[in-house]
CHARMM internal coordinates of N, CA and C (Angstrom, degrees):
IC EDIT
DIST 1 N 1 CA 1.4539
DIST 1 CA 1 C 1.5276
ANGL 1 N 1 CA 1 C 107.99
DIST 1 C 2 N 1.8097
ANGL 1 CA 1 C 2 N 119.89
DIHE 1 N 1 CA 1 C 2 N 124.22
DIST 2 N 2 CA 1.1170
ANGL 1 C 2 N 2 CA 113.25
DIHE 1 CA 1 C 2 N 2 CA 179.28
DIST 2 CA 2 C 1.1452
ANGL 2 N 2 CA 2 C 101.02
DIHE 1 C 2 N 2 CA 2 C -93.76
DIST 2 C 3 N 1.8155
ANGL 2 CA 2 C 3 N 103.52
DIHE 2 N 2 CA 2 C 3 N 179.46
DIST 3 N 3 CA 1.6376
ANGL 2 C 3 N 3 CA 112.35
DIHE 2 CA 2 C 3 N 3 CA -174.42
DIST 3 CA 3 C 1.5864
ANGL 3 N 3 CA 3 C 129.35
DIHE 2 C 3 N 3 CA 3 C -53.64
DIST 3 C 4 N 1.4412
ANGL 3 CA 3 C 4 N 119.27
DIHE 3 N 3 CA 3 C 4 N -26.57
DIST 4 N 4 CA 0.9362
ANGL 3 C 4 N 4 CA 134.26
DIHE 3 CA 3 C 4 N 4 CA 170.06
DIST 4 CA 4 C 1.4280
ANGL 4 N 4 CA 4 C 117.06
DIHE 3 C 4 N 4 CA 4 C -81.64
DIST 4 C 5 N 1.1043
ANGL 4 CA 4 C 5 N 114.32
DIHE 4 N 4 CA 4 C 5 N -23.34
DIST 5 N 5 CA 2.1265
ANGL 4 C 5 N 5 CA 98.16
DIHE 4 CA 4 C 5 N 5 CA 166.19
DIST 5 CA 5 C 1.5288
ANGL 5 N 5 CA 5 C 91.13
DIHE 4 C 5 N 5 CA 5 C -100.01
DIST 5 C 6 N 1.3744
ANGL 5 CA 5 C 6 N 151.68
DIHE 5 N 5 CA 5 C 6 N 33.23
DIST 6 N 6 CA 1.1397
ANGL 5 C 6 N 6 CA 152.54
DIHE 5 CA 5 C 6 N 6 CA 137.23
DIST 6 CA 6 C 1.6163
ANGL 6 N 6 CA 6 C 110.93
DIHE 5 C 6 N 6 CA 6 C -92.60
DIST 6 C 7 N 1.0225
ANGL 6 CA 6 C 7 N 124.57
DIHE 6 N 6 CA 6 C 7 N -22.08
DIST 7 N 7 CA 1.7144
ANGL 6 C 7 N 7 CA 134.00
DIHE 6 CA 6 C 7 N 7 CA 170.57
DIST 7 CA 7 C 1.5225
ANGL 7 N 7 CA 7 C 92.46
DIHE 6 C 7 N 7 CA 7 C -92.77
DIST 7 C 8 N 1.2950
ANGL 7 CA 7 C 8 N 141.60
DIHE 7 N 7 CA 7 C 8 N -74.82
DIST 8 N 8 CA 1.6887
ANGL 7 C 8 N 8 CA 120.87
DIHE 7 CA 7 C 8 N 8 CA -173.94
DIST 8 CA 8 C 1.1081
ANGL 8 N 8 CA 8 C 117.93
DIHE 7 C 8 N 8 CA 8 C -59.56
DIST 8 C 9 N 1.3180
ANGL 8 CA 8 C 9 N 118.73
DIHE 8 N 8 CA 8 C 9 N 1.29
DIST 9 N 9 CA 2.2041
ANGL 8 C 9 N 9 CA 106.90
DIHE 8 CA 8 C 9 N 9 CA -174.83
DIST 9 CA 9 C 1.7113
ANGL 9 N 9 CA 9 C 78.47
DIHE 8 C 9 N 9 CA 9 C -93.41
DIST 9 C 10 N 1.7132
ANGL 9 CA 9 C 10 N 122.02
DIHE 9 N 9 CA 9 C 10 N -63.17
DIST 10 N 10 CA 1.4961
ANGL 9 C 10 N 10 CA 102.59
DIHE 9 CA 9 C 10 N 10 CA 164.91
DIST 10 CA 10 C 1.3853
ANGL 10 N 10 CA 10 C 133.66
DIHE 9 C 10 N 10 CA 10 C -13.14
DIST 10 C 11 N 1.1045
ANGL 10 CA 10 C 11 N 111.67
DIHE 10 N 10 CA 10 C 11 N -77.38
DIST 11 N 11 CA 1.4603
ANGL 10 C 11 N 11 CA 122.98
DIHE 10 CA 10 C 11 N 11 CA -172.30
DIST 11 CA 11 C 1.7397
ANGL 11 N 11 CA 11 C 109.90
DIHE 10 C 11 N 11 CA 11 C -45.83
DIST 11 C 12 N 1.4039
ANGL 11 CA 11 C 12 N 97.00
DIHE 11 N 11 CA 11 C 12 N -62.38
DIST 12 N 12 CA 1.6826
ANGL 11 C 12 N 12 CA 110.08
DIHE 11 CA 11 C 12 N 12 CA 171.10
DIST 12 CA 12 C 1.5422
ANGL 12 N 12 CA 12 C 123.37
DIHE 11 C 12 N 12 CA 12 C -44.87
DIST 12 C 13 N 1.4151
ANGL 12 CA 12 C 13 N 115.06
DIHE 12 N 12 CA 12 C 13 N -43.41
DIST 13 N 13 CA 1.4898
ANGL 12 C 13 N 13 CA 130.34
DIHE 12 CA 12 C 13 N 13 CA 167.27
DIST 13 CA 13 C 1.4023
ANGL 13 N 13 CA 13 C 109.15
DIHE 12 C 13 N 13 CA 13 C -61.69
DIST 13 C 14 N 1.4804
ANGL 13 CA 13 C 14 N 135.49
DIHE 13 N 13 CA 13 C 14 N -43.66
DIST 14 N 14 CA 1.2207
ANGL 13 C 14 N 14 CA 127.53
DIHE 13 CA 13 C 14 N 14 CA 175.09
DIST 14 CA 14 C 1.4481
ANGL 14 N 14 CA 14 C 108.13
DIHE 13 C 14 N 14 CA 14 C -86.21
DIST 14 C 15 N 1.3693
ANGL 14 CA 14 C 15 N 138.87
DIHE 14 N 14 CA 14 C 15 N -24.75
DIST 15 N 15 CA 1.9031
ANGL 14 C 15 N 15 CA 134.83
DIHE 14 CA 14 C 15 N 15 CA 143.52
DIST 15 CA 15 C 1.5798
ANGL 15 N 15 CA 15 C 99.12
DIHE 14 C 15 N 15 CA 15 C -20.23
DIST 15 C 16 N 1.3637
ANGL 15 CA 15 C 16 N 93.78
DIHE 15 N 15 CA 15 C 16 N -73.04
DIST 16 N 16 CA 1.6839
ANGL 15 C 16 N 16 CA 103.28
DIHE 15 CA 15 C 16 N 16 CA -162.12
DIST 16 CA 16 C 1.5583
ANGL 16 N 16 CA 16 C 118.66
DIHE 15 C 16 N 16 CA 16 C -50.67
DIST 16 C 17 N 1.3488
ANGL 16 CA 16 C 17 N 104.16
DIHE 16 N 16 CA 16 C 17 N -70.08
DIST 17 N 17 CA 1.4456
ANGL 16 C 17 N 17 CA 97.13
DIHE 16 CA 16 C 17 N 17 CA 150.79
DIST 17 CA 17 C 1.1843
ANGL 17 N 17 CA 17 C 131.89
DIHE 16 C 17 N 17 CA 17 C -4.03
DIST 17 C 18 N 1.5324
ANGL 17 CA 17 C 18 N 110.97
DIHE 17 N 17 CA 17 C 18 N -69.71
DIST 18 N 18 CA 1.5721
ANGL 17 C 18 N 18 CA 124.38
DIHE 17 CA 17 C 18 N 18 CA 175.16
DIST 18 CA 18 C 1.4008
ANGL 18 N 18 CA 18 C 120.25
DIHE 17 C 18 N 18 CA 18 C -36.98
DIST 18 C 19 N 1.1460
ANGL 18 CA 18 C 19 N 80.82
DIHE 18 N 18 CA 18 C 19 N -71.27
DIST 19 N 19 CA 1.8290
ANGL 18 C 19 N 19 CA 103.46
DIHE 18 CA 18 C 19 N 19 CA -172.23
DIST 19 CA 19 C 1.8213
ANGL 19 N 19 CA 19 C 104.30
DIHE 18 C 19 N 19 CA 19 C -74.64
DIST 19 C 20 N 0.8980
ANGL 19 CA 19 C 20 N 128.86
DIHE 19 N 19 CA 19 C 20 N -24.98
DIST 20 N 20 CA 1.5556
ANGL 19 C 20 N 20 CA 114.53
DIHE 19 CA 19 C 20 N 20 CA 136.90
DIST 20 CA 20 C 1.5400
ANGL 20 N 20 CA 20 C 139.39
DIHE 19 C 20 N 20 CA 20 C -50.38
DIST 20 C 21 N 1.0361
ANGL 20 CA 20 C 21 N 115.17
DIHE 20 N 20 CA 20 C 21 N -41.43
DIST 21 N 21 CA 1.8738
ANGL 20 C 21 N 21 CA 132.13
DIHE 20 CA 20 C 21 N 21 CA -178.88
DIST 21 CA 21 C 1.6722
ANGL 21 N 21 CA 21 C 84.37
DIHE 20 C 21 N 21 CA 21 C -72.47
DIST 21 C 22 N 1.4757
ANGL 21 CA 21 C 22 N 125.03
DIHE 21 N 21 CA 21 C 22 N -64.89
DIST 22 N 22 CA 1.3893
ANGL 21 C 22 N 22 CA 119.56
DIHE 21 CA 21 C 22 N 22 CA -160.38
DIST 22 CA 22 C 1.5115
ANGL 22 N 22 CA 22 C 95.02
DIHE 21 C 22 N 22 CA 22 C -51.94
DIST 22 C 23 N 1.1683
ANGL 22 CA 22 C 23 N 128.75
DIHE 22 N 22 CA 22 C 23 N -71.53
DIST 23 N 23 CA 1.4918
ANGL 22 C 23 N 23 CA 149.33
DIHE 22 CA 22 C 23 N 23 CA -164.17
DIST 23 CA 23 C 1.8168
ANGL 23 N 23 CA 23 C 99.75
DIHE 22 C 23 N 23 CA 23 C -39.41
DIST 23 C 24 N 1.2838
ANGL 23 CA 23 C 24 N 129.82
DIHE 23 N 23 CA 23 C 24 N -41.93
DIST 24 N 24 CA 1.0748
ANGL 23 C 24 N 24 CA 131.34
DIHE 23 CA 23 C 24 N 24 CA 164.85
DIST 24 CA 24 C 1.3226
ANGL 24 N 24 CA 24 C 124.09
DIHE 23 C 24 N 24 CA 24 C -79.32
DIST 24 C 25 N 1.1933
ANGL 24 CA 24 C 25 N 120.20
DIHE 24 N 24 CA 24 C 25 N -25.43
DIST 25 N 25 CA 1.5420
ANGL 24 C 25 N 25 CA 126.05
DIHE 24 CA 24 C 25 N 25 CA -178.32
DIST 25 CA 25 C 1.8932
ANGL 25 N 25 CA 25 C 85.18
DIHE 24 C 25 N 25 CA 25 C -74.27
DIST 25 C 26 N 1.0112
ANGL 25 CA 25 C 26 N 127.60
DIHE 25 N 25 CA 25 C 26 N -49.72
DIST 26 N 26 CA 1.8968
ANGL 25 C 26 N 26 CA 119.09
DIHE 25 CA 25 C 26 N 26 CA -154.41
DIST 26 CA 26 C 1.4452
ANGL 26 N 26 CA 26 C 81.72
DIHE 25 C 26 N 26 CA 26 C -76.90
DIST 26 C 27 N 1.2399
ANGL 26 CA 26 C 27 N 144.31
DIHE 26 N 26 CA 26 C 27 N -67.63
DIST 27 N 27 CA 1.3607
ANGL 26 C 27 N 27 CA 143.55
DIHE 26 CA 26 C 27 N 27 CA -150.90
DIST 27 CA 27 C 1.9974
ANGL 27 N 27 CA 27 C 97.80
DIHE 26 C 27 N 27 CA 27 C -66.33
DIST 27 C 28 N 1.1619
ANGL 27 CA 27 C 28 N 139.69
DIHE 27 N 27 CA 27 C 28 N -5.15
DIST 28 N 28 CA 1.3205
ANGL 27 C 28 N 28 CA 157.63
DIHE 27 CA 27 C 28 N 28 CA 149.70
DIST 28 CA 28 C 1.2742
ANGL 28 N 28 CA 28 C 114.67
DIHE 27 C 28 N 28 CA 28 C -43.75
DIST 28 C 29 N 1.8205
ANGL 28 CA 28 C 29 N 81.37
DIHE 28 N 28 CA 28 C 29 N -77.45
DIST 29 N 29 CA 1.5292
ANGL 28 C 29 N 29 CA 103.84
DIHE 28 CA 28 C 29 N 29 CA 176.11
DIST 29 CA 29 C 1.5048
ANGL 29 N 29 CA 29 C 132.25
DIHE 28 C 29 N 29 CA 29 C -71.23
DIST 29 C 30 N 1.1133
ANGL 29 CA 29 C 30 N 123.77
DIHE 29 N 29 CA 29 C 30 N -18.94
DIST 30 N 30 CA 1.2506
ANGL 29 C 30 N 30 CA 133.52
DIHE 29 CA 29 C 30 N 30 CA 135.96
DIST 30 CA 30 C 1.2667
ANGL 30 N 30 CA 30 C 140.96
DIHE 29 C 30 N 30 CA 30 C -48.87
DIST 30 C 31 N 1.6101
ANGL 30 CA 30 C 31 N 117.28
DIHE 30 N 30 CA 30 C 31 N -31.18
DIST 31 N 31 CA 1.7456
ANGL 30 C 31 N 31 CA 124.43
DIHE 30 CA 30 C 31 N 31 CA 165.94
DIST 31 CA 31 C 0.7563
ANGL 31 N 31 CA 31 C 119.24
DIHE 30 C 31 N 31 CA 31 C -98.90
DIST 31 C 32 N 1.7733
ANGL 31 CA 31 C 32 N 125.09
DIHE 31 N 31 CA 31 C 32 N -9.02
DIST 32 N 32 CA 1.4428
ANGL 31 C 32 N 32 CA 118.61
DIHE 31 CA 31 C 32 N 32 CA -149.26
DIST 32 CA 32 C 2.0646
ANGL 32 N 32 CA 32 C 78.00
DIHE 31 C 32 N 32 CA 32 C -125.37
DIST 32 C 33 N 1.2901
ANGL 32 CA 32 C 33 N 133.91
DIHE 32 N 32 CA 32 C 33 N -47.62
DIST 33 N 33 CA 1.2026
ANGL 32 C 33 N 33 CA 135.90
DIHE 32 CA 32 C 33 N 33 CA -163.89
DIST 33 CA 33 C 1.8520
ANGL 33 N 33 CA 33 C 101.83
DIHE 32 C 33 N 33 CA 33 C 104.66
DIST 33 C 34 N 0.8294
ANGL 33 CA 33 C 34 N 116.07
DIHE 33 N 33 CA 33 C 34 N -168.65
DIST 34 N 34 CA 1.3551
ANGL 33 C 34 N 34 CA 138.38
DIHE 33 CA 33 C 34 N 34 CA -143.02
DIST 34 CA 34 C 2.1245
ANGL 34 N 34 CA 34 C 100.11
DIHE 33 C 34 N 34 CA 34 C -98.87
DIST 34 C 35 N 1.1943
ANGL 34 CA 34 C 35 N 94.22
DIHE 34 N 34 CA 34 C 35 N -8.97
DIST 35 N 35 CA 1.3790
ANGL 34 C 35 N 35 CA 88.40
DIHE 34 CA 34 C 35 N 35 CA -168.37
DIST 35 CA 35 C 1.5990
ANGL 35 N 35 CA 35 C 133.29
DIHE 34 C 35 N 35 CA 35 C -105.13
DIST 35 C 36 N 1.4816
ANGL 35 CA 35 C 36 N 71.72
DIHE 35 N 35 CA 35 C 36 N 11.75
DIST 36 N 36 CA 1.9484
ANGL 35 C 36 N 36 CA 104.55
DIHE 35 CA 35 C 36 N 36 CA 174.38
DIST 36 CA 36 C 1.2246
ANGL 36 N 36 CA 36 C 95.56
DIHE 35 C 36 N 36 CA 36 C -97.98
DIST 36 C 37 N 1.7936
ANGL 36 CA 36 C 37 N 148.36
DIHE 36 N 36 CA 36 C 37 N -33.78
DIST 37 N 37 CA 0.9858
ANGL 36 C 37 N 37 CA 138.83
DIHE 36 CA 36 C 37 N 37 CA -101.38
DIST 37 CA 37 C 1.7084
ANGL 37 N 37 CA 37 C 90.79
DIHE 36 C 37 N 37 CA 37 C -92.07
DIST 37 C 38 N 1.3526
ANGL 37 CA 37 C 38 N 127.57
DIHE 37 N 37 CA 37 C 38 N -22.70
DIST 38 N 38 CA 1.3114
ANGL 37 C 38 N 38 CA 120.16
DIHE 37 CA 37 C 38 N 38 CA -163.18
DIST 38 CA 38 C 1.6899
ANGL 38 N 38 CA 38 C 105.45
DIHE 37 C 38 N 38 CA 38 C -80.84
DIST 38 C 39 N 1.0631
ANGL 38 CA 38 C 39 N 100.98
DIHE 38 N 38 CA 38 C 39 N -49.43
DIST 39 N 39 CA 1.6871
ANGL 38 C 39 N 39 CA 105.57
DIHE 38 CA 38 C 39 N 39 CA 170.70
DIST 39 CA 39 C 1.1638
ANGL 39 N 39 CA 39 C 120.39
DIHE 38 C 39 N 39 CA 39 C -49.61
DIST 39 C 40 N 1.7635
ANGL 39 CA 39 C 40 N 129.58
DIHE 39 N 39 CA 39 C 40 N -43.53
DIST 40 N 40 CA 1.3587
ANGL 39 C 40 N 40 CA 114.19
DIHE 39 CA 39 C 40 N 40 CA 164.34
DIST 40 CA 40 C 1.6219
ANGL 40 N 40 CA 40 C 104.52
DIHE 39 C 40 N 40 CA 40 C -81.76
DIST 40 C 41 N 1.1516
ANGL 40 CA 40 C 41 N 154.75
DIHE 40 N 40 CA 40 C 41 N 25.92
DIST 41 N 41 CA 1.3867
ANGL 40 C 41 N 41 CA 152.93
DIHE 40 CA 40 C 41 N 41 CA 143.40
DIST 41 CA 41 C 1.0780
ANGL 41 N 41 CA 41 C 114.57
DIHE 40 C 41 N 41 CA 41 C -75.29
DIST 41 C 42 N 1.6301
ANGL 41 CA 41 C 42 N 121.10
DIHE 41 N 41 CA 41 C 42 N -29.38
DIST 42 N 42 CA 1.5216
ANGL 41 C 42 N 42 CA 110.79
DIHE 41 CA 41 C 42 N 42 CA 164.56
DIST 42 CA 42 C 1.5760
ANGL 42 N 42 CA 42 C 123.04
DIHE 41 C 42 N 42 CA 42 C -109.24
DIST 42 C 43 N 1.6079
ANGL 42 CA 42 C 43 N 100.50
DIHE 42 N 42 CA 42 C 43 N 19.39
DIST 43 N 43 CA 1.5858
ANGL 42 C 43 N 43 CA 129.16
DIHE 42 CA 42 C 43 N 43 CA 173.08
DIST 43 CA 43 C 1.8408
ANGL 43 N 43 CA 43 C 84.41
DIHE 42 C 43 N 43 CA 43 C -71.90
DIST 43 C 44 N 1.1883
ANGL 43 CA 43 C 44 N 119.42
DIHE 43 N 43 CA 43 C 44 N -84.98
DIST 44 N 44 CA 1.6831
ANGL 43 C 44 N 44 CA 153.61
DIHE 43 CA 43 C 44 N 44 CA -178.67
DIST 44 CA 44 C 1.4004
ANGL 44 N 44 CA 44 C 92.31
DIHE 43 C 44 N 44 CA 44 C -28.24
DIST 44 C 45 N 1.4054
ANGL 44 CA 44 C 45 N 116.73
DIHE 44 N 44 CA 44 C 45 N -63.49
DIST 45 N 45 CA 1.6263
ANGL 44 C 45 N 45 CA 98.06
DIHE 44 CA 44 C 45 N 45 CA -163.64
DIST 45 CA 45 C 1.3345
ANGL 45 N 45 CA 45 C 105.10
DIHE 44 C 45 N 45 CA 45 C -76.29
DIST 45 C 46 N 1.8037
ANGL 45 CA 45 C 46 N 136.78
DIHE 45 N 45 CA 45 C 46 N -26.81
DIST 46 N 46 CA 1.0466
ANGL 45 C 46 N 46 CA 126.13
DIHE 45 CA 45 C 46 N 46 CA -155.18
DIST 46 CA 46 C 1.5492
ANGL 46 N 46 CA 46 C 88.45
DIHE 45 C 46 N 46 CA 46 C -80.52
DIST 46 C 47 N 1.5900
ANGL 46 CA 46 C 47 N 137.84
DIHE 46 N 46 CA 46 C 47 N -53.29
DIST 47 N 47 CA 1.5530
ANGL 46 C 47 N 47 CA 148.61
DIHE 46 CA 46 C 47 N 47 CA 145.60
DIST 47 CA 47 C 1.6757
ANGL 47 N 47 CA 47 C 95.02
DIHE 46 C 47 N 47 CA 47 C 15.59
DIST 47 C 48 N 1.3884
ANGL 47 CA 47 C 48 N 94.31
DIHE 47 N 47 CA 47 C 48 N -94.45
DIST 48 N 48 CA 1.3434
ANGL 47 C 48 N 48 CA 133.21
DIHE 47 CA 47 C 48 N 48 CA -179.63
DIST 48 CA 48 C 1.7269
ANGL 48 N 48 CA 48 C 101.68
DIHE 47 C 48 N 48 CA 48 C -14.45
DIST 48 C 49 N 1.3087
ANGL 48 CA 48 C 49 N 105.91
DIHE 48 N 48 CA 48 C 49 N -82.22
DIST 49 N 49 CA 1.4363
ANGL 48 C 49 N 49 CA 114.12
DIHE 48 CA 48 C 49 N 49 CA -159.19
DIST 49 CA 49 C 1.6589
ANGL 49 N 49 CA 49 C 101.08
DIHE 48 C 49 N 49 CA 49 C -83.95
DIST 49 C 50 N 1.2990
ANGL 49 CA 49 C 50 N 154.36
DIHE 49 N 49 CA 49 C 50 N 4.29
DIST 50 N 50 CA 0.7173
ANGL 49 C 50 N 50 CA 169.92
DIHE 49 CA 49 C 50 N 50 CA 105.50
DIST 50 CA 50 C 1.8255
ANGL 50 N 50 CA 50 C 111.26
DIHE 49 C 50 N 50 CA 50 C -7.00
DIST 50 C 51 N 0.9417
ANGL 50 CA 50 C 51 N 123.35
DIHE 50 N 50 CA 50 C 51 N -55.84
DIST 51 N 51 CA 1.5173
ANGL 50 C 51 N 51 CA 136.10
DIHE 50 CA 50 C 51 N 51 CA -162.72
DIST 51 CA 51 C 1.2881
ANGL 51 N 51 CA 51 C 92.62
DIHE 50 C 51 N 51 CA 51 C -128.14
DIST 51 C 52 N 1.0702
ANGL 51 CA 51 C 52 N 125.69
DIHE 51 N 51 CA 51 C 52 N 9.91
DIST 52 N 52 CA 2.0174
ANGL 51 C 52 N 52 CA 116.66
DIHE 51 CA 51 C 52 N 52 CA 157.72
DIST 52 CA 52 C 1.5783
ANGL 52 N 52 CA 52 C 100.67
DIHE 51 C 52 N 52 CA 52 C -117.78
DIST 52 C 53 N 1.2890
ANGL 52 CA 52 C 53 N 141.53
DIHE 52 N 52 CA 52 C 53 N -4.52
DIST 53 N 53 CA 1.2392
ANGL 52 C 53 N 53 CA 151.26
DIHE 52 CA 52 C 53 N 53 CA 154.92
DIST 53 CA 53 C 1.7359
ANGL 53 N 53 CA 53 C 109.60
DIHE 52 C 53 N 53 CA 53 C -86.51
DIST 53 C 54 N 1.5872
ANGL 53 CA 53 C 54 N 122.37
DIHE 53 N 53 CA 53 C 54 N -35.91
DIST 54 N 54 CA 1.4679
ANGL 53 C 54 N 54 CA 113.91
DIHE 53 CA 53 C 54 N 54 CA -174.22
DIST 54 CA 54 C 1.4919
ANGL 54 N 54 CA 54 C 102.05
DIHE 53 C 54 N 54 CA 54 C -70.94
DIST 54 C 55 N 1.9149
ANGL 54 CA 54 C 55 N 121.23
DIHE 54 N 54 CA 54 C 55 N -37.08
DIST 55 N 55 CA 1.1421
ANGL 54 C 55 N 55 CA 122.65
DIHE 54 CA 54 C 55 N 55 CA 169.67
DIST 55 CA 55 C 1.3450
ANGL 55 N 55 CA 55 C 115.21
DIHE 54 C 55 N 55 CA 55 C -56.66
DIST 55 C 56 N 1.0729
ANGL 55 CA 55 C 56 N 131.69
DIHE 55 N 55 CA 55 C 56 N -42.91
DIST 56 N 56 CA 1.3752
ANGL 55 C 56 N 56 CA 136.76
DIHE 55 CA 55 C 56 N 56 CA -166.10
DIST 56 CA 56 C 1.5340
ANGL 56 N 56 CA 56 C 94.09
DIHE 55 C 56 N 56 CA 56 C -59.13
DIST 56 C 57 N 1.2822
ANGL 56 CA 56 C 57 N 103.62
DIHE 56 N 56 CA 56 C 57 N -57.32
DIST 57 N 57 CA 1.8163
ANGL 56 C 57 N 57 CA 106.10
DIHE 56 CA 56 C 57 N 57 CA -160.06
DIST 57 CA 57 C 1.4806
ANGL 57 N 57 CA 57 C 112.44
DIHE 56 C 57 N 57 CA 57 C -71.56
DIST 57 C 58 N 1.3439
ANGL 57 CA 57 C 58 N 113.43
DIHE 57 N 57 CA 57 C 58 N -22.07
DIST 58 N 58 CA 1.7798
ANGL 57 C 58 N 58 CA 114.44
DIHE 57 CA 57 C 58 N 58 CA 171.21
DIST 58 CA 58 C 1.4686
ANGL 58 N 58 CA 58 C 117.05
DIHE 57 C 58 N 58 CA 58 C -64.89
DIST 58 C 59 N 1.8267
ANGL 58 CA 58 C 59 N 97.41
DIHE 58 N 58 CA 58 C 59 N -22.59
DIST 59 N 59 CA 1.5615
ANGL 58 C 59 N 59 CA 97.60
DIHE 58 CA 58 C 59 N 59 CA -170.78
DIST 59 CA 59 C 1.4125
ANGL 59 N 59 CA 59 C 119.56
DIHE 58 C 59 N 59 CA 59 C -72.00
END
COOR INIT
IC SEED 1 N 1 CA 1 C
IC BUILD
């Protein structure tokens, strides 16, 4: 495996991530109503930047 399909499985792993945190934040916000919504918004970003920094640092 060269460096570059070691930088896109990164990249892809922190996608996924993403679109997981979102996928749980709506299914939240959907059972719980609207009044959780800020706490999982800083669920998502902390998610978020978390696994776009672990990629960063493998690179």
């Amino acid at each position: 495996m060269d460096e570059s399909d070691v930088e896109n499985r990164d990249i892809l792993a922190a996608v996924g991530a993403v679109v997981i945190a979102i996928g749980v934040m709506t299914a939240f916000d959907l059972a719980r109503g609207a009044a959780i919504a800020w706490v999982l918004n800083v669920g998502v970003a902390a998610v978020i930047g978390l696994f776009v920094f672990s990629a960063r640092a493998a690179a």
